[in-house]
C-alpha positions, 0 to 999 in steps of 0.5 A: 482661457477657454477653449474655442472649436471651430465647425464648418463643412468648409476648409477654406471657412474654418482655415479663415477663422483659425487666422483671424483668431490667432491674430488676436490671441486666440488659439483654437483648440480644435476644428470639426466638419461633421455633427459626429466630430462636433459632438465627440469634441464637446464630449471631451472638452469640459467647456468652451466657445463653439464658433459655427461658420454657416451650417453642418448638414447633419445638425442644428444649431438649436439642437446642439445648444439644447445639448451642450448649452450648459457647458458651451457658448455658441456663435453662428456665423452664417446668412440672415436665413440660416440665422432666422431658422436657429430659435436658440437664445443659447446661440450668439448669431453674427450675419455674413459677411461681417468684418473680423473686428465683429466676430472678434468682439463677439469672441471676446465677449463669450470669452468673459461669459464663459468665464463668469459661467464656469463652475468654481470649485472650492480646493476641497472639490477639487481635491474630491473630483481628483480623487474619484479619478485616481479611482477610476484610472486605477479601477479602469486602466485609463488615464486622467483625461478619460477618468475626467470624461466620464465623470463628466458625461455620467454627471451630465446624464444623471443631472448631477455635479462633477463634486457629487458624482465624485463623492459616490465613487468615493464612497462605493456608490458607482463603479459604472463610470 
């Protein structure tokens, strides 16, 4: 299942949203206020489902998309206004107020997009990025979700696939994960 972030400069917003989408089964994987903890939590996640109740001051829709696009769906709940300023096709937009039962169908369905989006590994991929890790927490001192981040964000900057990143630490290519 894919993992959903809430953002909100609002407690009382994100709290709301938390209870309506455990009612349905879904759980939240984590809730950010601010555009730097916004960030820092897609930098760690590898994927997922972004809901945005109305705005963060610090950073646009549009902006993050173009960022994160790849790796995230995003949903911005907000007024018409806030909905007409975000350009982004990368960005699903819900008006506010609207009922439970729409951004739970809007959920469900980034859900499967997000699923279809995903990147599948073969076994042998998945035995050569395990492997760089092992690597790189030996090389390193960190632990596996550290190991798997920064691949992860040296992939993304230098355009490449975890796979291929993995193949060049493998080989001795890159020791500057």
């Amino acid at each position: 299942m894919a993992r959903i972030v809430i953002v909100s400069a609002s407690e009382a917003s994100r709290a709301q949203l938390s209870r309506l989408l455990a009612s349905s089964g879904f759980a939240v994987y984590r809730h950010c206020a601010s555009s730097g903890g916004l960030r820092r939590t897609l930098t760690e996640c590898e994927d997922g489902i972004v809901i945005m109740a109305g705005g963060l001051a610090d950073s646009q829709p549009d902006e993050l998309a173009s960022d994160f696009g790849d790796l995230f769906q995003f949903l911005l709940i907000g007024r018409p206004e806030a909905l007409e300023a975000c350009e982004s096709d990368r960005v699903f937009k819900l008006a506010y107020p609207c009922p439970g039962s729409a951004v739970i169908g809007a959920v469900e369905m980034l859900s499967q997009l997000h699923t279809m989006r995903l990147p599948h590994r073969s076994g042998e991929d998945r035995k050569l990025v395990e492997r760089a890790k092992r690597l790189l927490m030996q090389t390193y001192g960190i632990d596996e979700p550290e190991a798997h981040r920064r691949m992860q964000l040296y992939a993304m900057r230098h355009h490449m696939k975890m796979t291929e990143y993995a193949l060049e630490i493998i080989q001795g290519g890159h020791d500057d994960a």
